[in-house]
C-alpha positions as CSV (number, residue, x, y, z in Angstrom):
1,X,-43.7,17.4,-187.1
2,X,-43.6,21.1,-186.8
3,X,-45.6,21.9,-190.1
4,X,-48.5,24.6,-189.6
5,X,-48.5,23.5,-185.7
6,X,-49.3,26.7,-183.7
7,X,-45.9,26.2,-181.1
8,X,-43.8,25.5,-184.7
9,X,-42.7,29.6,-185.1
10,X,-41.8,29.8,-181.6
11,X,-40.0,26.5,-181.4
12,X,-38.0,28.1,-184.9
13,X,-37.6,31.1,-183.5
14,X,-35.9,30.1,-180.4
15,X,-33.4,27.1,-182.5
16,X,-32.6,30.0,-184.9
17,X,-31.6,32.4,-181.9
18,X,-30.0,29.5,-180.1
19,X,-28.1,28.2,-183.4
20,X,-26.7,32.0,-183.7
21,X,-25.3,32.1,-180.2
22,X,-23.4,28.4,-180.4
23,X,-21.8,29.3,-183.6
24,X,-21.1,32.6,-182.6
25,X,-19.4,31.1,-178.7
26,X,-17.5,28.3,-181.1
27,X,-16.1,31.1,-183.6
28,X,-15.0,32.9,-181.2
29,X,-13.1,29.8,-179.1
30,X,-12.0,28.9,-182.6
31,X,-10.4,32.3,-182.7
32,X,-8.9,32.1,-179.5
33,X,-7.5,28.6,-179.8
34,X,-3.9,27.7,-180.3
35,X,-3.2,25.9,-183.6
36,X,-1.7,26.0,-186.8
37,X,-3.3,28.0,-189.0
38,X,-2.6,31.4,-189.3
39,X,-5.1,33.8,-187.9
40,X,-5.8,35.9,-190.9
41,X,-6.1,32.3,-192.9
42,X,-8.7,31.3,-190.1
43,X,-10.7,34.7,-189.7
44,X,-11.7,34.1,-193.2
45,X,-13.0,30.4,-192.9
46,X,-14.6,31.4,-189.5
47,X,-16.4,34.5,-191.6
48,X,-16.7,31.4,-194.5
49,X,-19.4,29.6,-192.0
50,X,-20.6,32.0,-189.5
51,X,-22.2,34.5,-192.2
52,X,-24.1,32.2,-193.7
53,X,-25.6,30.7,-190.6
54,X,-26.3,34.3,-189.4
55,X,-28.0,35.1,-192.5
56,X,-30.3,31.9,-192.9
57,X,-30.9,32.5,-189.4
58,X,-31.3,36.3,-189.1
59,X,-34.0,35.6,-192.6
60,X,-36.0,32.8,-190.5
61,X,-36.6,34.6,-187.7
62,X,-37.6,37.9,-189.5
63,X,-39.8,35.8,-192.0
64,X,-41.4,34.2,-188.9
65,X,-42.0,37.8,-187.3
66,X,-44.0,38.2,-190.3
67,X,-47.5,38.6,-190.5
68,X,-47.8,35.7,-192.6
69,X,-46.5,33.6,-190.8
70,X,-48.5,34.8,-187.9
71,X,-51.8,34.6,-189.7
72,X,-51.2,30.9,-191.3
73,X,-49.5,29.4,-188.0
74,X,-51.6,31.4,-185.2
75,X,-55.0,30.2,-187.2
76,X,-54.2,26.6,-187.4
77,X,-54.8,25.9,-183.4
78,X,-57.8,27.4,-183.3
C-alpha cells in the first residue's frame, strides 16, 4: 500500500518517531513498576528491546531523510 506512494516517507517517518516514543513511555513504566524481577535483571532486558527498536528506527528515518529516497518517492506523484 505504501510502496513508491508520495505520502509513504512521511507516513514512515511519523510511525518510526511515534514507535520510538511508545517504547520509550512503556520502558520507562516498566522501570518504574513494582514486580519481581530485580532491577539490574530488568534494565538489561528493557536495553535487550529498546535498542534495537531505536536503531531500526533511528536508520529508517535517517535513510528516509535521504536524498534518495526523496528523489524516488517525491518523483512518483508527479
Amino acid at each position: 500500500m505504501l510502496l513508491l506512494q508520495p505520502w509513504s516517507r512521511a507516513v514512515l517517518e511519523f510511525f518510526c518517531w511515534v514507535l520510538t516514543a511508545l517504547t520509550l513511555f512503556s520502558a520507562y513504566a516498566r522501570l518504574r513498576a513494582p514486580g519481581a524481577m530485580r532491577r539490574g535483571t530488568l534494565a538489561v532486558s528493557i536495553a535487550l528491546f529498546v535498542l534495537p527498536v531505536l536503531a531500526i528506527c533511528g536508520a529508517t528515518i535517517y535513510t528516509l531523510r535521504g536524498e534518495e529516497a526523496i528523489r524516488v518517492l517525491g518523483a512518483r506523484g508527479r
